[in-house]
VMD Tcl script that builds the backbone (N, CA, C; Angstrom):
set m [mol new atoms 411]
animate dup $m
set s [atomselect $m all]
$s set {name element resname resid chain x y z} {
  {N N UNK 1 A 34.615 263.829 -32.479}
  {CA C UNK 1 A 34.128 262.660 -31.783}
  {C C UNK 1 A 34.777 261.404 -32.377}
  {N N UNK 2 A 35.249 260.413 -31.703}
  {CA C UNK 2 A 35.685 259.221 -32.026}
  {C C UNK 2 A 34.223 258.282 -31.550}
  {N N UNK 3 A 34.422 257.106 -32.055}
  {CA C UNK 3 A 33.876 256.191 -31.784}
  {C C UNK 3 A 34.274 254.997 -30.900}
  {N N UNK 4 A 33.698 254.382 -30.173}
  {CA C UNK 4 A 34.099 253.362 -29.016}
  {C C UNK 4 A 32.844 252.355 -28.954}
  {N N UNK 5 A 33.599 250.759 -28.457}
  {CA C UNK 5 A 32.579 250.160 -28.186}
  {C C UNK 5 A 32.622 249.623 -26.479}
  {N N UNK 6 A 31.597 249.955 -26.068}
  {CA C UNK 6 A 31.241 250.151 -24.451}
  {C C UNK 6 A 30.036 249.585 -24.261}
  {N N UNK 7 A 30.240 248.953 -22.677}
  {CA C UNK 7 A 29.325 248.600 -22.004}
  {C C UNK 7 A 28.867 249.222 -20.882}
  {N N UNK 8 A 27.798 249.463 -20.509}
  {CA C UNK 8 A 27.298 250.326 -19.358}
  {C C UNK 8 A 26.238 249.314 -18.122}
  {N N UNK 9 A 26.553 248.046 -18.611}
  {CA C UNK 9 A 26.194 247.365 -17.191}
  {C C UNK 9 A 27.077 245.968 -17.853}
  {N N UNK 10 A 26.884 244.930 -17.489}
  {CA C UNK 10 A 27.370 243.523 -17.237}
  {C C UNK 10 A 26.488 242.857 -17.439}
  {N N UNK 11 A 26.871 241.917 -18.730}
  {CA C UNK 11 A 26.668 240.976 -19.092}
  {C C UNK 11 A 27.478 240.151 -20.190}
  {N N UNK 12 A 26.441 239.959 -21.196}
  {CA C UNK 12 A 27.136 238.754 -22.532}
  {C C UNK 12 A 27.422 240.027 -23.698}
  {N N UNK 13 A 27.169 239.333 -24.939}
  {CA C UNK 13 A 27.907 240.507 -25.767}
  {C C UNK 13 A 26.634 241.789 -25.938}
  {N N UNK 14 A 25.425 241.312 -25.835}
  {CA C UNK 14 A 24.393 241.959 -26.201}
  {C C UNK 14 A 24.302 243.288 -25.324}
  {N N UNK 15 A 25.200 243.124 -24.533}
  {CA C UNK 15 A 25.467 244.701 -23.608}
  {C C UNK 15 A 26.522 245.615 -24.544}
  {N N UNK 16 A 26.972 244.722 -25.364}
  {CA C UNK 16 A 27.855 246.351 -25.994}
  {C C UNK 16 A 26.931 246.922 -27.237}
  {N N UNK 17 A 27.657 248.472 -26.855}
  {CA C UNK 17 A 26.924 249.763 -27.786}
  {C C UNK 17 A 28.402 250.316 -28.088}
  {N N UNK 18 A 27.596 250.441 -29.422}
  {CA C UNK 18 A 28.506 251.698 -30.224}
  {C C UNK 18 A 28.483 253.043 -29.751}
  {N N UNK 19 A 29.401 253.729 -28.993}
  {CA C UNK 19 A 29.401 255.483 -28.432}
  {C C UNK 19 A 30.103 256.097 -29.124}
  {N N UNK 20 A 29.232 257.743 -28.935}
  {CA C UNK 20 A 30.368 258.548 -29.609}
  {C C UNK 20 A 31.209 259.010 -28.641}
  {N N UNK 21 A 32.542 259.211 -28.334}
  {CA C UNK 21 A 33.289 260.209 -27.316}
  {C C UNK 21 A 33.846 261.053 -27.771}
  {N N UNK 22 A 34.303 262.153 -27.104}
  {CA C UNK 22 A 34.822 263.233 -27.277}
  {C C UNK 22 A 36.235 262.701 -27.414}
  {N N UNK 23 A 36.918 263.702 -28.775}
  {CA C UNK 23 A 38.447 263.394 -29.086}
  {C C UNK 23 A 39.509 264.036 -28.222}
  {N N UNK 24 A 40.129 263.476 -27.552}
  {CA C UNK 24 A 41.230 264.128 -26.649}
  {C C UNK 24 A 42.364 264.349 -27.241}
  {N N UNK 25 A 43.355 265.353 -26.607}
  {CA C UNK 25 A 44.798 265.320 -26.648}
  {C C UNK 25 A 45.127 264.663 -25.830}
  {N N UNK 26 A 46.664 264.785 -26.426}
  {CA C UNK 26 A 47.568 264.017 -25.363}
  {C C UNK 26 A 48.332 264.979 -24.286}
  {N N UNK 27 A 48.288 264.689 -23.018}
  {CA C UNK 27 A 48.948 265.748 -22.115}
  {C C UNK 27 A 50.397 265.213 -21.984}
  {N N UNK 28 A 51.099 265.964 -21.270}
  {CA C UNK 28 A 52.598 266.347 -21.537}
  {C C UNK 28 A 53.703 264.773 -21.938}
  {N N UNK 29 A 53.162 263.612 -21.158}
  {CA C UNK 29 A 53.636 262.413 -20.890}
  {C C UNK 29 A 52.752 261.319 -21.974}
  {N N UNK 30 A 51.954 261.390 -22.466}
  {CA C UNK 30 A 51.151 260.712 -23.024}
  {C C UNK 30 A 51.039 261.199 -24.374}
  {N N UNK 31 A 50.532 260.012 -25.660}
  {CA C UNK 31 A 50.726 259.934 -26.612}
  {C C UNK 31 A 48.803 259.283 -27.163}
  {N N UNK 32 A 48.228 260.126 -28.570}
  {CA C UNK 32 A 47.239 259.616 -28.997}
  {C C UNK 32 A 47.481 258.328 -30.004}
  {N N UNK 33 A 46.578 256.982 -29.834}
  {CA C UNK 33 A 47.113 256.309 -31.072}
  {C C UNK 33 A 45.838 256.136 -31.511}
  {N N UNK 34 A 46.201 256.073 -33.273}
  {CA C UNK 34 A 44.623 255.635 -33.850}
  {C C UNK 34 A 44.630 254.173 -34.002}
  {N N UNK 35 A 43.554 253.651 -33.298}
  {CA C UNK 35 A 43.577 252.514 -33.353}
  {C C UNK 35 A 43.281 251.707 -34.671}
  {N N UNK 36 A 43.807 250.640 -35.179}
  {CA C UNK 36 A 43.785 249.977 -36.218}
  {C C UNK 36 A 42.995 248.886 -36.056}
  {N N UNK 37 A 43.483 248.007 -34.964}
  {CA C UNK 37 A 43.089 246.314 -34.144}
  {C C UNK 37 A 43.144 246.357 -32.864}
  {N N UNK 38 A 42.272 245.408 -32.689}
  {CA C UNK 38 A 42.147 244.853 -31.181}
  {C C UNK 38 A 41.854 243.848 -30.778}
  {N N UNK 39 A 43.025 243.495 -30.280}
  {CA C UNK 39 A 42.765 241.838 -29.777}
  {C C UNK 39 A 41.738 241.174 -28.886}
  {N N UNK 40 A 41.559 240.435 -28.967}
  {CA C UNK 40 A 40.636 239.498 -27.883}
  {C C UNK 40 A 41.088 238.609 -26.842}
  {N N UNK 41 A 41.002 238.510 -26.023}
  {CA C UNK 41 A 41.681 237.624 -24.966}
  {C C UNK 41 A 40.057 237.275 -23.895}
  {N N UNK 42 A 40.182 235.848 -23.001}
  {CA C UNK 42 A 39.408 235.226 -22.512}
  {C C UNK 42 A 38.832 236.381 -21.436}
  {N N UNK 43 A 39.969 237.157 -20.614}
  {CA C UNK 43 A 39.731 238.396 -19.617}
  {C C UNK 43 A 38.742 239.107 -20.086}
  {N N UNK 44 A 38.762 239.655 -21.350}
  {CA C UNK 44 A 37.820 240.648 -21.615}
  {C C UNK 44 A 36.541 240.101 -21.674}
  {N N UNK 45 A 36.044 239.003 -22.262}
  {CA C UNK 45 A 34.970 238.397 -21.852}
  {C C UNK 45 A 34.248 238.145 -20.136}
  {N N UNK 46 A 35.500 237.945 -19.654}
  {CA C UNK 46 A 35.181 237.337 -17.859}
  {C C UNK 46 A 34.420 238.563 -17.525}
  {N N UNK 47 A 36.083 239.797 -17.566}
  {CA C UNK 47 A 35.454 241.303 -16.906}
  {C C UNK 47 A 33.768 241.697 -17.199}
  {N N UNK 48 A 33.361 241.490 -18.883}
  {CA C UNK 48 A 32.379 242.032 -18.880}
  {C C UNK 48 A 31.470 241.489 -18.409}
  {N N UNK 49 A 31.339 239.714 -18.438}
  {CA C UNK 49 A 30.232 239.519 -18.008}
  {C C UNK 49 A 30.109 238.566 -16.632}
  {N N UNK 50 A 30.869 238.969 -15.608}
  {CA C UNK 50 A 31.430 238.966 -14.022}
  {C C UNK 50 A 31.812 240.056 -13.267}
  {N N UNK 51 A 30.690 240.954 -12.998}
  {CA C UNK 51 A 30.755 242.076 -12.239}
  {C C UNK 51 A 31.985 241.840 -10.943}
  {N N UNK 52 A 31.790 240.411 -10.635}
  {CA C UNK 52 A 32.819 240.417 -9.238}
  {C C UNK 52 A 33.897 240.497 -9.635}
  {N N UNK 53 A 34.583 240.284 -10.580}
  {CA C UNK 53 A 35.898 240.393 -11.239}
  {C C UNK 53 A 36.282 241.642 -11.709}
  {N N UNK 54 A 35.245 242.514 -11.915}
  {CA C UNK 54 A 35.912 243.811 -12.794}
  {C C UNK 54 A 36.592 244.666 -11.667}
  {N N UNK 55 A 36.264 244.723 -10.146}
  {CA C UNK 55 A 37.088 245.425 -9.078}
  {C C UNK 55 A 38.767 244.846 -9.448}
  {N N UNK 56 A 38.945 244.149 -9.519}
  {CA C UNK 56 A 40.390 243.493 -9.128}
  {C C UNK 56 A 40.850 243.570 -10.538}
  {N N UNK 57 A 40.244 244.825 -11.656}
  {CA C UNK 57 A 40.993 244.977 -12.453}
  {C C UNK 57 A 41.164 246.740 -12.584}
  {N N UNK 58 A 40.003 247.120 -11.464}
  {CA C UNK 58 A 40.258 248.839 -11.823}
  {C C UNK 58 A 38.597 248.987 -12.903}
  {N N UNK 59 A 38.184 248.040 -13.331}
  {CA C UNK 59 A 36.938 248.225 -14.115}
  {C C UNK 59 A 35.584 248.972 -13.458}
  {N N UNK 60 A 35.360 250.230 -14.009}
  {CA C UNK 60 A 33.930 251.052 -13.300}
  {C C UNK 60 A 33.174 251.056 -14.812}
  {N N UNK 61 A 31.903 250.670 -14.454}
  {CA C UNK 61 A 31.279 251.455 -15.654}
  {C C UNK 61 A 31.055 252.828 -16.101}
  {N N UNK 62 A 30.357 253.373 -16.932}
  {CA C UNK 62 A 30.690 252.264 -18.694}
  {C C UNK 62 A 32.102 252.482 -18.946}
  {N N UNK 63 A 32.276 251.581 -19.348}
  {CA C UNK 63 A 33.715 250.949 -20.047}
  {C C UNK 63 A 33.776 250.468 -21.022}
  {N N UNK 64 A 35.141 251.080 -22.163}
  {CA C UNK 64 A 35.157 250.604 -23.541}
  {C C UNK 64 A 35.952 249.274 -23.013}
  {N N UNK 65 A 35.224 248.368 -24.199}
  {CA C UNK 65 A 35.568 246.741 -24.135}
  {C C UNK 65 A 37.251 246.773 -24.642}
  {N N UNK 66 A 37.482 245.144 -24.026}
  {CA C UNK 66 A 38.844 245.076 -24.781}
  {C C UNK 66 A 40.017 245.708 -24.360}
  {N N UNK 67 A 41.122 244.927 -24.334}
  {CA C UNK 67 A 42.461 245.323 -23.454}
  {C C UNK 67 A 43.431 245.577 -24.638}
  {N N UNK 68 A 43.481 244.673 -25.433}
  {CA C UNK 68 A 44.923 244.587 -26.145}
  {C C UNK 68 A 44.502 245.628 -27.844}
  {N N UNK 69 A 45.466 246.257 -28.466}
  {CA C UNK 69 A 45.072 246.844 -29.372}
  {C C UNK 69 A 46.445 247.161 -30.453}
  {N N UNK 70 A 46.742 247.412 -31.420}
  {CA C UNK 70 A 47.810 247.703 -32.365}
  {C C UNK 70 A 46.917 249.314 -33.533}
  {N N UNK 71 A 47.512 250.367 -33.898}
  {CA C UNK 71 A 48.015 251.258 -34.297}
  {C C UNK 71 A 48.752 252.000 -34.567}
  {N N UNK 72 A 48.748 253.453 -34.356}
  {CA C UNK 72 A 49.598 254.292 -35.110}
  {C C UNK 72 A 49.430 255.557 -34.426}
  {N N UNK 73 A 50.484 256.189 -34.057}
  {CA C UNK 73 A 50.764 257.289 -32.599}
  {C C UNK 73 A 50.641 258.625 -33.980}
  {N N UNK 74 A 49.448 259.172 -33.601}
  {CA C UNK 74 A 49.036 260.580 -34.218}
  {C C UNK 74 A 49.140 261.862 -33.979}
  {N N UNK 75 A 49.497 261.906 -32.733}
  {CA C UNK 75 A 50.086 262.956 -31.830}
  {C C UNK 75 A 50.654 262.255 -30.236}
  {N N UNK 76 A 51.538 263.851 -30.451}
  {CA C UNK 76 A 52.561 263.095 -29.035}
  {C C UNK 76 A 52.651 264.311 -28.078}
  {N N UNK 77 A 52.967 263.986 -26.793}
  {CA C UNK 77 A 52.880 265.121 -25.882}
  {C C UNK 77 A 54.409 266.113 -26.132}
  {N N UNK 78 A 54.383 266.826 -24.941}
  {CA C UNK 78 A 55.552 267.960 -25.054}
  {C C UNK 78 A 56.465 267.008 -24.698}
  {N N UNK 79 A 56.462 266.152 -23.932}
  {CA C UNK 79 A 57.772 265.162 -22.810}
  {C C UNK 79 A 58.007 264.194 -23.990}
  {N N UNK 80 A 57.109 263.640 -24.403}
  {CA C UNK 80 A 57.619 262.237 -25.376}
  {C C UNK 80 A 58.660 262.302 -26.393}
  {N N UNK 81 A 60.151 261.253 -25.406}
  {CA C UNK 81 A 60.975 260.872 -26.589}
  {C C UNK 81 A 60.920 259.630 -26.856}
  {N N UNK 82 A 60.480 258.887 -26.533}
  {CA C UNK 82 A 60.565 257.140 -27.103}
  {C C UNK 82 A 59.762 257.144 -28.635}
  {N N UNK 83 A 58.923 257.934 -28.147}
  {CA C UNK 83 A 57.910 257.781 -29.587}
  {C C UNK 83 A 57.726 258.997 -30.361}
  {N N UNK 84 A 57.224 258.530 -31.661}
  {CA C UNK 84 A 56.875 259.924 -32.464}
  {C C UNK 84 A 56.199 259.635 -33.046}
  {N N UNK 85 A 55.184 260.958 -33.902}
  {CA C UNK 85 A 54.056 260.851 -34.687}
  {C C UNK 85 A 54.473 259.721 -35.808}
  {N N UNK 86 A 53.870 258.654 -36.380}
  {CA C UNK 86 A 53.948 257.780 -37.245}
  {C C UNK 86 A 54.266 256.722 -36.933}
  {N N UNK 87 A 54.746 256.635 -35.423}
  {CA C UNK 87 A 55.459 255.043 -34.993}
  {C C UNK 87 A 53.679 254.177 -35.352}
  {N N UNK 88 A 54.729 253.224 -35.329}
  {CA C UNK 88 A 53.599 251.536 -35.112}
  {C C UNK 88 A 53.299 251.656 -33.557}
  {N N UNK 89 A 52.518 251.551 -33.367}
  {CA C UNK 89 A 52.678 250.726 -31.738}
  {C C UNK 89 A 51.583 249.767 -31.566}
  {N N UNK 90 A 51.650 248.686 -30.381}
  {CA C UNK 90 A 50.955 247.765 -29.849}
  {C C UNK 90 A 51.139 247.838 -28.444}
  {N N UNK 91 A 50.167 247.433 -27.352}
  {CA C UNK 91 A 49.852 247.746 -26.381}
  {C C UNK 91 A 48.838 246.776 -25.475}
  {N N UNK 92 A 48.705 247.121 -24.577}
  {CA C UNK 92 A 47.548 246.695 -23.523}
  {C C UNK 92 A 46.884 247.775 -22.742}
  {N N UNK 93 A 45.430 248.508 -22.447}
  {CA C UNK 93 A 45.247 249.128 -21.202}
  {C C UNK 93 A 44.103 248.660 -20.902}
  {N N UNK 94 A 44.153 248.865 -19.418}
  {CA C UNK 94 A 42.669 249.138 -18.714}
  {C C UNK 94 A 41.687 250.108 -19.386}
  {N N UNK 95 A 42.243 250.916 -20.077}
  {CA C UNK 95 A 41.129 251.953 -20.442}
  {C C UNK 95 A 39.886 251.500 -21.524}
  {N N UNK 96 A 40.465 250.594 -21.559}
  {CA C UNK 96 A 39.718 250.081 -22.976}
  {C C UNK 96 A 40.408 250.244 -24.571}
  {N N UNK 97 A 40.538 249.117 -25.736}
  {CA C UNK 97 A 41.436 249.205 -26.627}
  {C C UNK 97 A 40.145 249.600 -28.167}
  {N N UNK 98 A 38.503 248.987 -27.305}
  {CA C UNK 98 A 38.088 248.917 -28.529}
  {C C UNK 98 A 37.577 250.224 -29.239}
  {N N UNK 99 A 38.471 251.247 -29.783}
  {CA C UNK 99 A 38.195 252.347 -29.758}
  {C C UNK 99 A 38.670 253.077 -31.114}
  {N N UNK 100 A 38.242 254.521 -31.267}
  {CA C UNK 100 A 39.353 254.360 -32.761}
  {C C UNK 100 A 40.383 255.768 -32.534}
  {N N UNK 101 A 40.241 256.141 -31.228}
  {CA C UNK 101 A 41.484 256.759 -30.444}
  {C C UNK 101 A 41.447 256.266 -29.214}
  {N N UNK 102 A 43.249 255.958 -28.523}
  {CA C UNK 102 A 43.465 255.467 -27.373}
  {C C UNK 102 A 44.579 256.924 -27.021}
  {N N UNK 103 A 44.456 256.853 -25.897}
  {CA C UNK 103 A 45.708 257.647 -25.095}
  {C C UNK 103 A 46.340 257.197 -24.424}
  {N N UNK 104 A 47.682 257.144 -24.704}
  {CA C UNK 104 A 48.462 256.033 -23.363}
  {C C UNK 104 A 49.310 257.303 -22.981}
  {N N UNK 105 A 49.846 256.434 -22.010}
  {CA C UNK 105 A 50.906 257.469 -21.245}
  {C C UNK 105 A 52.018 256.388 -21.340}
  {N N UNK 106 A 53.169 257.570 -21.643}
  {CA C UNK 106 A 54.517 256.772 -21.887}
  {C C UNK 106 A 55.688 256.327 -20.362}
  {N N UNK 107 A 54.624 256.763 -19.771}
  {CA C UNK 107 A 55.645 256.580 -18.064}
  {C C UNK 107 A 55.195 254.950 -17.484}
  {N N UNK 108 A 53.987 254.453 -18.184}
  {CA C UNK 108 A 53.498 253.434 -17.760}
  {C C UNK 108 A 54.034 252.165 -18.468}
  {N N UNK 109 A 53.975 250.817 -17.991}
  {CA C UNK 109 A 54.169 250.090 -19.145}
  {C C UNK 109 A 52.901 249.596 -19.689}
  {N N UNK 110 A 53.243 249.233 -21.129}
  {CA C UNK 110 A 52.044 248.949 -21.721}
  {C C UNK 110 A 51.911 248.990 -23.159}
  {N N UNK 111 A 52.788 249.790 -23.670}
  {CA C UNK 111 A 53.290 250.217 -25.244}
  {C C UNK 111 A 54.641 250.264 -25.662}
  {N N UNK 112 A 53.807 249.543 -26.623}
  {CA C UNK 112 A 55.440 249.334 -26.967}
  {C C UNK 112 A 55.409 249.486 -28.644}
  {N N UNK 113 A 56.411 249.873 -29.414}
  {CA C UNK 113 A 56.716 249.893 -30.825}
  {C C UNK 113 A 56.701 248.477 -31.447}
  {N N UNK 114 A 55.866 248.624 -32.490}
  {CA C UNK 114 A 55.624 246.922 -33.222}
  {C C UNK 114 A 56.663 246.745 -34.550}
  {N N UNK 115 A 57.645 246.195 -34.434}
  {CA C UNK 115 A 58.732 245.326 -35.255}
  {C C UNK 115 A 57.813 245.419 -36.299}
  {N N UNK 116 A 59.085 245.891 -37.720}
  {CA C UNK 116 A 58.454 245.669 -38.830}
  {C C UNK 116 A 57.930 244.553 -39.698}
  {N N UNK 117 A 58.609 243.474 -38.891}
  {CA C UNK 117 A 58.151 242.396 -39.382}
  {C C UNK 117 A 56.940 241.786 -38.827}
  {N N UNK 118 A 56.393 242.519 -38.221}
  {CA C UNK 118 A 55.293 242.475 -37.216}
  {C C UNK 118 A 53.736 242.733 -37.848}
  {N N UNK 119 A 52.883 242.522 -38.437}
  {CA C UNK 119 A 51.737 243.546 -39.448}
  {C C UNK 119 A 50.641 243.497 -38.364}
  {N N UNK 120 A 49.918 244.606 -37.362}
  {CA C UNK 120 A 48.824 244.865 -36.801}
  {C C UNK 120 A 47.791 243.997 -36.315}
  {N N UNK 121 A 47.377 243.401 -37.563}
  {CA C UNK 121 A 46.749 242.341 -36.919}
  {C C UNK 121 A 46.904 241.154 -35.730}
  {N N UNK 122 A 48.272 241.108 -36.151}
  {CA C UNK 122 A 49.143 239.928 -35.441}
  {C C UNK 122 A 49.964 240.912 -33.835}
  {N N UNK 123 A 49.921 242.183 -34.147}
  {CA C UNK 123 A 50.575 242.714 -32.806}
  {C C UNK 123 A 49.431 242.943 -31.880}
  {N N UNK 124 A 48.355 243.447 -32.777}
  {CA C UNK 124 A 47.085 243.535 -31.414}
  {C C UNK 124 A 46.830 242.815 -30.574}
  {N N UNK 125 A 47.403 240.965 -30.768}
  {CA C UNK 125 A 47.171 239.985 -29.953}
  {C C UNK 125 A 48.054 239.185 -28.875}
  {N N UNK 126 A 49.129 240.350 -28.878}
  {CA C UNK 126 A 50.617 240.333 -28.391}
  {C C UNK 126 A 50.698 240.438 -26.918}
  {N N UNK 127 A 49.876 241.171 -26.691}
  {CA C UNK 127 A 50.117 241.988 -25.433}
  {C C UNK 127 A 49.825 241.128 -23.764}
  {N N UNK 128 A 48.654 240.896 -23.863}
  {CA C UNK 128 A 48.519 240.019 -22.347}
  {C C UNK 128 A 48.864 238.853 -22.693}
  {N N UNK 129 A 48.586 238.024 -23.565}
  {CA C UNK 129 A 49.516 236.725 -24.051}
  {C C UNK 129 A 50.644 236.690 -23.886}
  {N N UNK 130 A 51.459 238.034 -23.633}
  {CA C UNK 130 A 53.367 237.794 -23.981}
  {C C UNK 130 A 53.182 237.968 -22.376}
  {N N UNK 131 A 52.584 238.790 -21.895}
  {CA C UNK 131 A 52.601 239.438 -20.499}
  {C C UNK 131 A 52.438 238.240 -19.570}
  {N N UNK 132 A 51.368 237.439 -20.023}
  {CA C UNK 132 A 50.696 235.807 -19.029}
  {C C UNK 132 A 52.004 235.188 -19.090}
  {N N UNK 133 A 52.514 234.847 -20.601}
  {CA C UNK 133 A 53.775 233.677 -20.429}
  {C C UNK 133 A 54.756 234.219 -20.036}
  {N N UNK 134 A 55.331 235.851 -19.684}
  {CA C UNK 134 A 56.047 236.184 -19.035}
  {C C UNK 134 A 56.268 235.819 -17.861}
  {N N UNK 135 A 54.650 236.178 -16.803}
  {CA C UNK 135 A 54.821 236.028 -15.653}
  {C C UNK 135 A 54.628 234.375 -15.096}
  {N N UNK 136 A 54.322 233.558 -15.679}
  {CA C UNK 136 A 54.236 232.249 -16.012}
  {C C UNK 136 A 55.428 231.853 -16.010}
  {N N UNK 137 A 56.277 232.203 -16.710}
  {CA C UNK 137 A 57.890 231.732 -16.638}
  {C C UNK 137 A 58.650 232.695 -15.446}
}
mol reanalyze $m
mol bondsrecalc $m
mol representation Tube
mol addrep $m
């Protein structure tokens, strides 16, 4: 069992709970990371506590909080060559980041390997911030 922090209705912060979930593998395309950090961004606040907003992101309840996250890829599927057991990585998903295993899939974008000059804390907060001023410019 991993641990996750999730909400199971909408509101302020007093809706999140600590869950246990079941530990997954990674299937053929997808990679497990243990999560280290997780960033915060203004979205994750809106989604949770603006039910009308969570459609137009893919959000169903319960849902682990939190988009953006930085760790360390612990297992990898049969297909995965970009990555390997021990990389850094940093990321964004819908699935939820606040967790202490994530599964991404490597066909999607969303992960990416964190520069060594880079330390976790500082990559967890990378992700929809680089993504906003991307599409911004």
């Amino acid at each position: 069992m991993v641990k996750a922090l999730q909400y199971k209705r909408f509101g302020q912060p007093e809706v999140l709970e600590l869950v246990d979930l079941p530990t997954l593998e990674p299937k053929a395309d997808e990679v497990s990371i243990k999560v280290s950090h997780v960033g915060l961004n203004p979205m994750d606040w809106a989604i949770m506590g603006h039910p009308e907003v969570a459609p137009n992101f893919g959000v169903k309840l319960p849902q682990t909080f939190a988009y953006d996250f930085a760790g360390q890829i612990d297992q990898i599927g049969a297909e995965v060559t970009d990555f390997k057991v021990g990389d850094r990585v940093f990321g964004t998903t819908m699935k939820g980041a606040a967790t202490e295993q994530l599964i991404a899939s490597t066909k999607e974008p969303g992960l990416y390997h964190t520069p060594d000059f880079i330390e976790n804390d500082v990559a967890s907060t990378l992700a929809v911030a680089g993504l906003t001023a991307a599409v911004a410019l």
